[in-house]
ChimeraX commands (.cxc) that place a marker at each C-alpha (Angstrom):
marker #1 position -23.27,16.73,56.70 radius 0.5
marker #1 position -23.67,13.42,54.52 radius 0.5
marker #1 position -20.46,11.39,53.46 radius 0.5
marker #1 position -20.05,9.26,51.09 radius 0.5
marker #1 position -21.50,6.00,51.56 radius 0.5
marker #1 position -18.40,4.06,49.67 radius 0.5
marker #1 position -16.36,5.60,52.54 radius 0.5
marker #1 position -14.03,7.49,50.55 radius 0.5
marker #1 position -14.43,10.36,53.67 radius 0.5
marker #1 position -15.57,12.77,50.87 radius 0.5
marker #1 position -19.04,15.00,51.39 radius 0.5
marker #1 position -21.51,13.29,49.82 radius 0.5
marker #1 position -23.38,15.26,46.97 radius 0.5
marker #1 position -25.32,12.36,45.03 radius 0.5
marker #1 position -28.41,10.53,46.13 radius 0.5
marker #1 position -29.00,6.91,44.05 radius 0.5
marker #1 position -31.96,5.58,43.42 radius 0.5
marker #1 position -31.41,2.85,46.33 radius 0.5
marker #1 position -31.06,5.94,48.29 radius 0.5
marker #1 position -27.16,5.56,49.16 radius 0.5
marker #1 position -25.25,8.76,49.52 radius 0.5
marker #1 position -21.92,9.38,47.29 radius 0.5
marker #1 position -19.63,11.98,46.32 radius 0.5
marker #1 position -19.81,11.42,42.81 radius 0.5
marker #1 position -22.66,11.07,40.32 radius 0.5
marker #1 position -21.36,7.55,39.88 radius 0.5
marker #1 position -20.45,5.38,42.00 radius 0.5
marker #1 position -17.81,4.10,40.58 radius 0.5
marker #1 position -15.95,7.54,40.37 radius 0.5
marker #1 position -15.59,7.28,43.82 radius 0.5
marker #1 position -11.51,7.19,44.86 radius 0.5
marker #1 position -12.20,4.72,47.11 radius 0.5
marker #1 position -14.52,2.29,45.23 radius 0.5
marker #1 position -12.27,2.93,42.39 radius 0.5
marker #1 position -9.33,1.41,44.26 radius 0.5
marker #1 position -11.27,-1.14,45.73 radius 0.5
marker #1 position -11.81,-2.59,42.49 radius 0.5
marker #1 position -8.48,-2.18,41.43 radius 0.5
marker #1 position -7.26,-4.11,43.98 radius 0.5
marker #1 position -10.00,-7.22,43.87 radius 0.5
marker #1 position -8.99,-7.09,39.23 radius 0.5
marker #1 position -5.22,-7.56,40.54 radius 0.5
marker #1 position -6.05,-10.41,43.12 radius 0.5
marker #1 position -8.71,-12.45,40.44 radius 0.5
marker #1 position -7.34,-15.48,38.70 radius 0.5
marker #1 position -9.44,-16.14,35.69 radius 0.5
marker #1 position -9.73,-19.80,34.55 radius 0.5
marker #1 position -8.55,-20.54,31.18 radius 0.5
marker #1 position -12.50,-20.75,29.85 radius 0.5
marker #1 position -13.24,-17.49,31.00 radius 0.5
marker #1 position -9.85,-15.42,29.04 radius 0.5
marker #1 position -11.47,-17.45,25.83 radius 0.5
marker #1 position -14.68,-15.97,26.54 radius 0.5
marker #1 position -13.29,-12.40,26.86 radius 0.5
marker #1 position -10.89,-12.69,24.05 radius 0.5
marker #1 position -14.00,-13.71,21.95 radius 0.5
marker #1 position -16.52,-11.24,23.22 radius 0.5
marker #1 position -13.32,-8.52,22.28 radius 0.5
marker #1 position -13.33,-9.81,18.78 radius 0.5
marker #1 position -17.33,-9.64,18.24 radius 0.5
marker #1 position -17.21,-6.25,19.48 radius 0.5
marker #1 position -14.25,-5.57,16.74 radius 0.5
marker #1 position -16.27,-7.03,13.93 radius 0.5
marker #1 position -19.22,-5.00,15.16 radius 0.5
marker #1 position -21.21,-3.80,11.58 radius 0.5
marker #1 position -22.71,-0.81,11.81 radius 0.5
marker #1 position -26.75,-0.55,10.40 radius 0.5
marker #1 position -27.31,1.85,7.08 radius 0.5
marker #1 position -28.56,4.22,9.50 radius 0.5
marker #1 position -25.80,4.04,11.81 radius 0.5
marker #1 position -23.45,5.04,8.64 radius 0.5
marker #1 position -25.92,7.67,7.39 radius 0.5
marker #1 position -25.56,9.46,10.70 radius 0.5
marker #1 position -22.21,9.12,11.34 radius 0.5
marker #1 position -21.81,10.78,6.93 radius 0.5
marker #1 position -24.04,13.53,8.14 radius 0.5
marker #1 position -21.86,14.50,10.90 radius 0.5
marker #1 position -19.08,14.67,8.74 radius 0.5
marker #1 position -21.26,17.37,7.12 radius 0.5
marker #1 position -21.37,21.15,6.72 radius 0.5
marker #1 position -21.88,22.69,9.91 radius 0.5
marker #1 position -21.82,19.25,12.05 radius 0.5
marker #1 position -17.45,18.91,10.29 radius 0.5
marker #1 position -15.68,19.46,13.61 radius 0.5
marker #1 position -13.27,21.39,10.98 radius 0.5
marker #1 position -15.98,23.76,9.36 radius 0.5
marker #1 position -14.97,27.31,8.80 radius 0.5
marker #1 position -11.42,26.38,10.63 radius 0.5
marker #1 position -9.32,27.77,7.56 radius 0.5
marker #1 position -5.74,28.05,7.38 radius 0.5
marker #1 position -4.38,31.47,7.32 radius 0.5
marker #1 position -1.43,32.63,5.33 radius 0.5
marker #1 position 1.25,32.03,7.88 radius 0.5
marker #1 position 0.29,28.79,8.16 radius 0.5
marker #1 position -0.28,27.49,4.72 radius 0.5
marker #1 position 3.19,28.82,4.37 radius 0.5
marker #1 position 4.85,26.43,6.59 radius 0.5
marker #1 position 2.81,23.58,5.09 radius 0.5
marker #1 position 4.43,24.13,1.61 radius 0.5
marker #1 position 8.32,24.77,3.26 radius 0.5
marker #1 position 7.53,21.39,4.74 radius 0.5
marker #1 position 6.71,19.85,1.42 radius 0.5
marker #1 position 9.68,21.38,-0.41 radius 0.5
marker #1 position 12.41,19.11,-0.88 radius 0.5
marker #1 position 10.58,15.98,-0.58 radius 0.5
marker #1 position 11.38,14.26,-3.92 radius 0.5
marker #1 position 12.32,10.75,-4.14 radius 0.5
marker #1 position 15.38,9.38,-5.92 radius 0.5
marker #1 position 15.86,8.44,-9.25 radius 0.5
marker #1 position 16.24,4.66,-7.76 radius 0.5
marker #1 position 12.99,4.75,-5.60 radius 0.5
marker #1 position 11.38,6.19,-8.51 radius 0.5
marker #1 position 12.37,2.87,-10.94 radius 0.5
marker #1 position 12.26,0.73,-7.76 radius 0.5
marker #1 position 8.35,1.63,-7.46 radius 0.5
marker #1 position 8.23,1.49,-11.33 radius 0.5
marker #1 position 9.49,-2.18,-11.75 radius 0.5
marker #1 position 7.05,-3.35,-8.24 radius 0.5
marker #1 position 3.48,-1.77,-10.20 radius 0.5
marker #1 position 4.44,-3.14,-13.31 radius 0.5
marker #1 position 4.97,-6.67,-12.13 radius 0.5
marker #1 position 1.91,-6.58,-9.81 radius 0.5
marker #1 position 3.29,-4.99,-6.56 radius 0.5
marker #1 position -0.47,-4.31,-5.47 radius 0.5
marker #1 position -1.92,-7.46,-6.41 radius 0.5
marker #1 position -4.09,-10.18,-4.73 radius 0.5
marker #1 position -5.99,-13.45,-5.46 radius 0.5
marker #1 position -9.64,-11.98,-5.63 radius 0.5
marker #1 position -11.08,-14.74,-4.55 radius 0.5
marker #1 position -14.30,-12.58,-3.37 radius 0.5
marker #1 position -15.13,-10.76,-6.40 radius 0.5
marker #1 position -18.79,-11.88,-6.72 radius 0.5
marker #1 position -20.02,-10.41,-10.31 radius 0.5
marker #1 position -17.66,-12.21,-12.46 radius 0.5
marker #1 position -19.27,-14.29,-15.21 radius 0.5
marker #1 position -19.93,-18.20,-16.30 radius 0.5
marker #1 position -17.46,-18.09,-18.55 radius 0.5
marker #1 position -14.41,-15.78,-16.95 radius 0.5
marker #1 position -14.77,-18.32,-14.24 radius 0.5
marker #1 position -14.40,-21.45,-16.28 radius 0.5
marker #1 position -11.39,-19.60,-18.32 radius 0.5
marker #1 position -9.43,-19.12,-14.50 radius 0.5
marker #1 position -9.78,-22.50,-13.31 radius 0.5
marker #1 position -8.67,-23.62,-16.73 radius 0.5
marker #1 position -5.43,-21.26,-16.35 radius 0.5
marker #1 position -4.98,-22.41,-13.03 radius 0.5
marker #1 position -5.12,-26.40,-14.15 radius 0.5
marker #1 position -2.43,-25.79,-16.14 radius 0.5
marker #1 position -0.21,-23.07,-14.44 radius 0.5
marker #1 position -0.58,-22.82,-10.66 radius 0.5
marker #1 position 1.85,-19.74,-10.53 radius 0.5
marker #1 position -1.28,-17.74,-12.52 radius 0.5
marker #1 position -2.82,-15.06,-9.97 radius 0.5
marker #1 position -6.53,-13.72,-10.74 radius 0.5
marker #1 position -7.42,-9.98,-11.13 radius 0.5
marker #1 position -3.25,-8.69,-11.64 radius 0.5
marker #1 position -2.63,-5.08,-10.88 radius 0.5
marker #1 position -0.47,-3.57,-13.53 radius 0.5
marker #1 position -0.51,0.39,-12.33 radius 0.5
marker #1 position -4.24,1.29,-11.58 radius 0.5
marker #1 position -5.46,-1.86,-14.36 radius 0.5
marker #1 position -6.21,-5.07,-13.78 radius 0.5
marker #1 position -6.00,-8.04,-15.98 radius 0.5
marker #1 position -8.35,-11.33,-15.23 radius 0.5
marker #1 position -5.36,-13.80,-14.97 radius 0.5
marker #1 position -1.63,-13.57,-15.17 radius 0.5
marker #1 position 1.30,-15.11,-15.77 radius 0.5
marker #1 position 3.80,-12.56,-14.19 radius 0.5
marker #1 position 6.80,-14.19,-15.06 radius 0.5
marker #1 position 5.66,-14.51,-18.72 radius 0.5
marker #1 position 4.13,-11.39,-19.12 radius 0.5
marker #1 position 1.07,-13.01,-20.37 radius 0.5
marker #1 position -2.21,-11.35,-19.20 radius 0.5
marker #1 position -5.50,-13.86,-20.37 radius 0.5
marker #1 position -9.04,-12.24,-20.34 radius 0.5
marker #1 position -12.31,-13.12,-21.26 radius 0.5
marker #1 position -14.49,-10.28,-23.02 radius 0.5
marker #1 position -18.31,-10.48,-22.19 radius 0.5
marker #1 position -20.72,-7.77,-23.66 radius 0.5
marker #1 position -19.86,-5.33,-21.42 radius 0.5
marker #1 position -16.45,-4.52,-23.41 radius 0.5
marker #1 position -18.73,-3.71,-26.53 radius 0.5
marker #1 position -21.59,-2.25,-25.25 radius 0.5
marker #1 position -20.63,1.14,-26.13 radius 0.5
marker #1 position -18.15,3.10,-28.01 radius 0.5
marker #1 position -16.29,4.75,-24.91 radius 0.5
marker #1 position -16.27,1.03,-23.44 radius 0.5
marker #1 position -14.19,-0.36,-27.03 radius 0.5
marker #1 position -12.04,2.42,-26.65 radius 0.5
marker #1 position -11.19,2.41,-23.30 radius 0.5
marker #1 position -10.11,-1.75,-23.45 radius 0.5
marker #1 position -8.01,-0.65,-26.65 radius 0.5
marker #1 position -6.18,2.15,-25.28 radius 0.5
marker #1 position -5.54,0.04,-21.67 radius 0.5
marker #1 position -4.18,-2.90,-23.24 radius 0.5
marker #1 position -1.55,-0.89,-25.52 radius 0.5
marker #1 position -0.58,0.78,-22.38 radius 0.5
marker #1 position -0.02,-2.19,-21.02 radius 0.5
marker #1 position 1.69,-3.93,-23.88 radius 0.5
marker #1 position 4.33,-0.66,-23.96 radius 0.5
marker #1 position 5.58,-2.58,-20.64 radius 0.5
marker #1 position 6.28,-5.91,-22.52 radius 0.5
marker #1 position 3.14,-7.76,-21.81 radius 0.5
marker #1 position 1.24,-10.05,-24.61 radius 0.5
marker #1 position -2.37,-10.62,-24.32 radius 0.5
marker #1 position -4.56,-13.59,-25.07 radius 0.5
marker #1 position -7.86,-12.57,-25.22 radius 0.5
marker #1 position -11.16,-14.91,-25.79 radius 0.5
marker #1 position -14.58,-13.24,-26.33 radius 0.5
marker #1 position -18.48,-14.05,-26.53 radius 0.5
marker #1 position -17.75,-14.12,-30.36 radius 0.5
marker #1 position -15.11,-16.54,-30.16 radius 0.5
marker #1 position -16.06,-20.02,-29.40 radius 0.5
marker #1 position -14.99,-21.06,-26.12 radius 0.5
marker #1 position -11.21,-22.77,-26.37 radius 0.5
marker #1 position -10.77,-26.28,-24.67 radius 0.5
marker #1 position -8.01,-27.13,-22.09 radius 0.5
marker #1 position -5.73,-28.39,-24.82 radius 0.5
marker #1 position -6.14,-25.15,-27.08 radius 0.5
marker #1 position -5.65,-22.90,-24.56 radius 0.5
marker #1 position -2.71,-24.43,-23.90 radius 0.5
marker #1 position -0.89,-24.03,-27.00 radius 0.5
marker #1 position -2.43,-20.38,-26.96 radius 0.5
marker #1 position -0.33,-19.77,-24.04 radius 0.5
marker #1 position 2.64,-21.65,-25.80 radius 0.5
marker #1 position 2.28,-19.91,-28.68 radius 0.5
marker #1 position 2.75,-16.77,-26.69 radius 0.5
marker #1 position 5.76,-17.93,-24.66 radius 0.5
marker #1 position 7.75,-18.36,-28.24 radius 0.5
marker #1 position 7.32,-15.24,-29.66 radius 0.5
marker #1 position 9.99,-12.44,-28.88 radius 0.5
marker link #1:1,2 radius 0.2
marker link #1:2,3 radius 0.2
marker link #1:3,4 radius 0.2
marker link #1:4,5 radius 0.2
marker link #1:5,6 radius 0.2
marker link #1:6,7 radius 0.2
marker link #1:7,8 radius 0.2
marker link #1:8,9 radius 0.2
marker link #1:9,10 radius 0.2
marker link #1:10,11 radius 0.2
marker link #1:11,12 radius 0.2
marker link #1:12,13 radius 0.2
marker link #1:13,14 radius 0.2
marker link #1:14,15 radius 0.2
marker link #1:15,16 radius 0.2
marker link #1:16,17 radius 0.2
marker link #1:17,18 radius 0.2
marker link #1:18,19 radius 0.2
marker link #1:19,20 radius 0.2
marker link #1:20,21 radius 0.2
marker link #1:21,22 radius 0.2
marker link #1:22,23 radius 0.2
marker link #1:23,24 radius 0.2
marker link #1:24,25 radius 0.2
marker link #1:25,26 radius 0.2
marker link #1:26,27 radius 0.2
marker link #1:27,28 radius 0.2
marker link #1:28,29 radius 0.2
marker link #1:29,30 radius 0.2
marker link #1:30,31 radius 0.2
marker link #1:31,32 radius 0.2
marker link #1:32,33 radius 0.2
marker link #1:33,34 radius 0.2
marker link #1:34,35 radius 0.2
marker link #1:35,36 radius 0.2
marker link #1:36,37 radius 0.2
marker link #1:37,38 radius 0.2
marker link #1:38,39 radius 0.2
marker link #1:39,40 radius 0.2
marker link #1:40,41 radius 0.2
marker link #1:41,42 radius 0.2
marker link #1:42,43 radius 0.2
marker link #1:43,44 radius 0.2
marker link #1:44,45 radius 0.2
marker link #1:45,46 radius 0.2
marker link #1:46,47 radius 0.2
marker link #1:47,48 radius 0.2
marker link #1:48,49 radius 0.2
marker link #1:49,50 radius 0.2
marker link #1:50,51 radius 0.2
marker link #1:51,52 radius 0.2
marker link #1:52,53 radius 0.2
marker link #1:53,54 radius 0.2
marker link #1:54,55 radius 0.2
marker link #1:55,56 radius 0.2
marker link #1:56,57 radius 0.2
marker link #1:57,58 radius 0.2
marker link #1:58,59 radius 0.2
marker link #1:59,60 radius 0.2
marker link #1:60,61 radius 0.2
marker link #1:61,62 radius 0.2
marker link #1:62,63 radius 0.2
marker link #1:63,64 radius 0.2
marker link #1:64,65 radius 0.2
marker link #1:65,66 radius 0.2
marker link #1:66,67 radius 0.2
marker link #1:67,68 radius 0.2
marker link #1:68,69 radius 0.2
marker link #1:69,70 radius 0.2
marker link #1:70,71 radius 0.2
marker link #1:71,72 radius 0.2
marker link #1:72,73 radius 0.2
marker link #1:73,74 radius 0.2
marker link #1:74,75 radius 0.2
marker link #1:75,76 radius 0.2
marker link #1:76,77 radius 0.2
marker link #1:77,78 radius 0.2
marker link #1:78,79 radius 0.2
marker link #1:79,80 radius 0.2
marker link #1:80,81 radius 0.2
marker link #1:81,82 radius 0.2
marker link #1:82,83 radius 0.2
marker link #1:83,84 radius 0.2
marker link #1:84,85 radius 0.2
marker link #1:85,86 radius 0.2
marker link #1:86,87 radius 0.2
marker link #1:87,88 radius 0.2
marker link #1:88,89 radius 0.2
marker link #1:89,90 radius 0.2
marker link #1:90,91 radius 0.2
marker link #1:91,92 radius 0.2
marker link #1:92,93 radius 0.2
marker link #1:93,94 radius 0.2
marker link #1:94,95 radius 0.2
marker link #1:95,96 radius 0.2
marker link #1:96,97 radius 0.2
marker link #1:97,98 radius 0.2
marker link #1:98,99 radius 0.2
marker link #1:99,100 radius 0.2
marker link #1:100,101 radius 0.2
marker link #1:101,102 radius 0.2
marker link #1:102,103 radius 0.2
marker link #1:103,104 radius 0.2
marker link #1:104,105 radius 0.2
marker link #1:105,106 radius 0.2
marker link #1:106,107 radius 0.2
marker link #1:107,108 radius 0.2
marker link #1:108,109 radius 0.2
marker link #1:109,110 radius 0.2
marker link #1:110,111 radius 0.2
marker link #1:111,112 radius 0.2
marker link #1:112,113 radius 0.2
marker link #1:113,114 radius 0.2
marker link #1:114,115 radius 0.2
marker link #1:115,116 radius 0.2
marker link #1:116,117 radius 0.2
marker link #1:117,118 radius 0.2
marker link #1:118,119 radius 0.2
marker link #1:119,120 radius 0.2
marker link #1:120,121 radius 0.2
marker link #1:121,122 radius 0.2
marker link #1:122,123 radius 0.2
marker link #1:123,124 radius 0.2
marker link #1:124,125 radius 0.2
marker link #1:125,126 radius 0.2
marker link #1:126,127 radius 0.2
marker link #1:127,128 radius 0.2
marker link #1:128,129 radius 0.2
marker link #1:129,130 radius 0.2
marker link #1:130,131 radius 0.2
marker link #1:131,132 radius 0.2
marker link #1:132,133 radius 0.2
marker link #1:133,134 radius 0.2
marker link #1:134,135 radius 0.2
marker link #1:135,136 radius 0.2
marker link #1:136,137 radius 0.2
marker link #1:137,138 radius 0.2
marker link #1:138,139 radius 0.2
marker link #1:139,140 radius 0.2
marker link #1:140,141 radius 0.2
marker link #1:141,142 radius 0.2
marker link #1:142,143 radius 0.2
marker link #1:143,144 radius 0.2
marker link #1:144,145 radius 0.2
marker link #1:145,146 radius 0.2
marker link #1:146,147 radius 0.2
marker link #1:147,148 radius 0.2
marker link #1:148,149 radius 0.2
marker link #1:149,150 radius 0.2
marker link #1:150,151 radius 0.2
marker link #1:151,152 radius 0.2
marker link #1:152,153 radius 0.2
marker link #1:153,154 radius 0.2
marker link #1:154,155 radius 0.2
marker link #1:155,156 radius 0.2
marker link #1:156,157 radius 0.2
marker link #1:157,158 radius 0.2
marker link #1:158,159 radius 0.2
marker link #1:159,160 radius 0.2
marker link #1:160,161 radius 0.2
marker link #1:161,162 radius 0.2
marker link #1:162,163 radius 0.2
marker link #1:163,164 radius 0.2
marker link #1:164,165 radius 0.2
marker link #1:165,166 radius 0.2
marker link #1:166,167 radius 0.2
marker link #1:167,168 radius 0.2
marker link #1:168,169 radius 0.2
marker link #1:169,170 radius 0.2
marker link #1:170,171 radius 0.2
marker link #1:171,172 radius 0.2
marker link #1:172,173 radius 0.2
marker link #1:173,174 radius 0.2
marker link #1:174,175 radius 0.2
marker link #1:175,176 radius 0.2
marker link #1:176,177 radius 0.2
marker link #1:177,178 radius 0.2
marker link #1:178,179 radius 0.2
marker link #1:179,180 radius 0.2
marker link #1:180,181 radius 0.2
marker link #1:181,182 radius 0.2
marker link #1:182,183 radius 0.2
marker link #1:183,184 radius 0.2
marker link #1:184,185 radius 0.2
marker link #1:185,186 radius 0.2
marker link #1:186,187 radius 0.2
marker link #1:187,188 radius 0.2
marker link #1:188,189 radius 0.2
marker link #1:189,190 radius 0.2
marker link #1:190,191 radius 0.2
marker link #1:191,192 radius 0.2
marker link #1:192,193 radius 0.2
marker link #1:193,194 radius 0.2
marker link #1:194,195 radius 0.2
marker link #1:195,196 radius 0.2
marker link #1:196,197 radius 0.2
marker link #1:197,198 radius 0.2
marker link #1:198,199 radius 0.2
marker link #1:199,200 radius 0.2
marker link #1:200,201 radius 0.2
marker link #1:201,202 radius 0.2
marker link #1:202,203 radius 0.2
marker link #1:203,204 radius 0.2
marker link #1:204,205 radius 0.2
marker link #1:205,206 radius 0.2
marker link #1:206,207 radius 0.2
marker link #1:207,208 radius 0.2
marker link #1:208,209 radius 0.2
marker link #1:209,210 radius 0.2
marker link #1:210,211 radius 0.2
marker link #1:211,212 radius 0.2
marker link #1:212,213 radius 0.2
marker link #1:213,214 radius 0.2
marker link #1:214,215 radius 0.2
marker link #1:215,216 radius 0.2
marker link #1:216,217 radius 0.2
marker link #1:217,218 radius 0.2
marker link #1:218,219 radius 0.2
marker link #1:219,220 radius 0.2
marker link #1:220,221 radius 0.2
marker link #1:221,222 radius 0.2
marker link #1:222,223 radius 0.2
marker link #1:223,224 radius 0.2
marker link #1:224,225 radius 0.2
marker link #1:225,226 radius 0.2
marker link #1:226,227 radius 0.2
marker link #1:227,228 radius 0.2
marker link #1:228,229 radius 0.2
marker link #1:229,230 radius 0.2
marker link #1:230,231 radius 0.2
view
């Protein structure tokens, strides 16, 4: 009888190519290579230059992108046949204790106006600094905003819209209309019926468009003003 080569006292089973015995098909499944390594890990001191290394090698594999085909395979899995929850339907007694679980679950008149009050004054928002097709003009109009009132934030969430700048505490939403807002009927419409949805919450709009001729720093200004003074 063979033993294992990595003297773990186990009958060897598994050949390697170097033509070592062990009682694994991997070496290091073996108990007792297993706990020799264990116990060299706890004993290593790793210089400062080498945890850097490892932290950063950790983080590249984080940020790993995946190729188009890489994402294509993985979407096909997710697939028909190859969804790990294909024909796995719910019966009756179990779709019944899904909805008692559900019942009762309503949220308070106060959460309810709590959330209200956060999505109207831009509870989701952000600075979208990284929104790449925004045009000449939209971009000029920001910086402008910005110039003259740092508190402004770009691309404010009220509910699911967005307006291009913002004064929150105003209630002053400033956008710049390129052709794409008049392109087509359904496009007109859509801009109308989102800003009066908007203005039911107590917002006043400024708006500026290809038509208009572009305002300077000084006229924007008492646009804004102009705004601020009316009740």
């Amino acid at each position: 009888m063979i033993m294992c080569y990595y003297g773990c006292g186990k009958k060897a089973t598994y050949q390697f190519k170097n033509g070592k015995w062990c009682c694994s098909n991997s070496h290091n499944k073996c108990p007792e290579l297993k706990k020799s390594n264990k116990q060299k890990n706890q004993n290593k001191i790793f210089s400062e230059e080498h945890i850097k290394n490892l932290k950063i090698s950790r983080k590249n594999r984080k940020m790993k992108k995946w190729s188009l085909s890489q994402k294509e395979n993985l979407s096909l899995k997710r697939q028909g046949t190859q969804n790990s929850m294909f024909g796995k339907n719910h019966n009756e007694e179990t779709k019944k204790k899904i909805g008692l679980k559900s019942l009762g679950r309503k949220h308070s008149e106060e959460f309810k106006e709590k959330l209200r009050n956060k999505m109207i004054n831009g509870g989701h928002s952000y600075i979208s600094s990284f929104i790449k097709k925004i045009s000449k003009e939209e971009k000029i109009l920001r910086e402008m905003v910005k110039e003259l009132y740092s508190n402004c934030i770009y691309q404010f969430k009220i509910f699911r819209f967005e307006v291009d700048v913002a004064l929150p505490k105003e209630k002053i939403a400033i956008e710049y209309d390129g052709w794409y807002h008049f392109d087509t009927e359904e496009h007109k419409q859509y801009h109308k019926q989102r800003q009066e949805k908007i203005e039911k919450e107590g917002w006043k709009f400024l708006r500026y468009s290809i038509f208009d001729k572009f305002p300077t720093i000084d006229a924007l200004k008492n646009d804004i003003e102009k705004l601020k003074k009316e009740t």
